[in-house]
N, C-alpha and C positions, 0 to 999 in steps of 0.2 A: 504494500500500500504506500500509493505517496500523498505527502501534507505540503499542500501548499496555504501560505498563507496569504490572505489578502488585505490588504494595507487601507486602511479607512481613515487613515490620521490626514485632515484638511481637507477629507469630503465635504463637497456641499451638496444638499438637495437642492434638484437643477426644479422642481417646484415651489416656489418658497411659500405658496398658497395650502393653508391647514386642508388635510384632508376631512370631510366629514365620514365621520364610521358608519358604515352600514345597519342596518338592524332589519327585522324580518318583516316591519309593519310600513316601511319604504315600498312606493310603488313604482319606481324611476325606473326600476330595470329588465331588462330587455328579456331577460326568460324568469320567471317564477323558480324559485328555490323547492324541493320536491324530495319525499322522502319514496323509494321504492322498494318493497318486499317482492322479493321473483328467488324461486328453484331455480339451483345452479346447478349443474353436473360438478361431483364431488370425485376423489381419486382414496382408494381404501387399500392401503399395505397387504393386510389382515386378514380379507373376506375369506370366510369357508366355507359357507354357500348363500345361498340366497336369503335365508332368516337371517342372516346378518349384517341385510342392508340397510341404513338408514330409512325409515320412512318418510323425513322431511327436512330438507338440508333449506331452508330459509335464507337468502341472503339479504342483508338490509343497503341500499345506497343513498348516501345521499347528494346532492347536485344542484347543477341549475338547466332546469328542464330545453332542451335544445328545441327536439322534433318530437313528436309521438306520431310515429306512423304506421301502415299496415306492419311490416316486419318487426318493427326495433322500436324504442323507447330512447333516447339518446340525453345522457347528462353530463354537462361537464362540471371536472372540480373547481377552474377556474375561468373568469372571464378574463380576456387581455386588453389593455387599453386600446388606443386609438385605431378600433377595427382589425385589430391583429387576430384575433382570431380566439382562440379555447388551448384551456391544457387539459390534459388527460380525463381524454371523453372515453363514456363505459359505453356501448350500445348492448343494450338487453333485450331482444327476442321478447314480443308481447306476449308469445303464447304460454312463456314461463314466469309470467305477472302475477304475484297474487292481488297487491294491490299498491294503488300509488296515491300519496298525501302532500297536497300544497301545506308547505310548514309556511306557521308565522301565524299572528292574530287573529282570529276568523276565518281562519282556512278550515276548506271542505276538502274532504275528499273527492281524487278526480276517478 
């Protein structure tokens, strides 16, 4: 492994403008923040036969809702500023959906 170190000493923020913090009850943004529970295909060391399969491998994500379309459910973990685009987006197959929840104040299920 190598350590590099990165030098911060007489950094400036090139915004000198405060950020406001987000919060989940902001309506400004561009995809809705979304919790989704969907079955994953799971991988098992162990198995020795078939009673020894998991009955319900639940996985939980959470994100900010991209697309919801016929195949995939798509969330990213981050949004990038000035139209750059997403970082690490999950796409989850609907048909392994159990269900998906707009978080934040008076969010309903979608």
């Amino acid at each position: 492994m190598r350590v590099v170190k990165v030098g911060l000493d007489g950094a400036e923020r090139l915004d000198p403008e405060p950020v406001e913090p987000w919060s989940p009850d902001r309506d400004d943004l561009p995809h809705p923040l979304v919790l989704v529970i969907w079955r994953d295909a799971y991988f098992d060391f162990e198995q020795r036969d078939v009673e020894d399969s998991r009955s319900d491998y639940l996985v939980h994500t959470a994100g900010f809702l991209l697309s919801e379309g016929p195949r995939f459910v798509s969330l990213a973990q981050e949004i990038l500023p000035d139209d750059d685009g997403y970082r690490a987006v999950t796409h989850i197959p609907v048909a392994l959906v159990e269900r998906m929840t707009t978080l934040g104040p008076g969010a309903d299920e979608v």
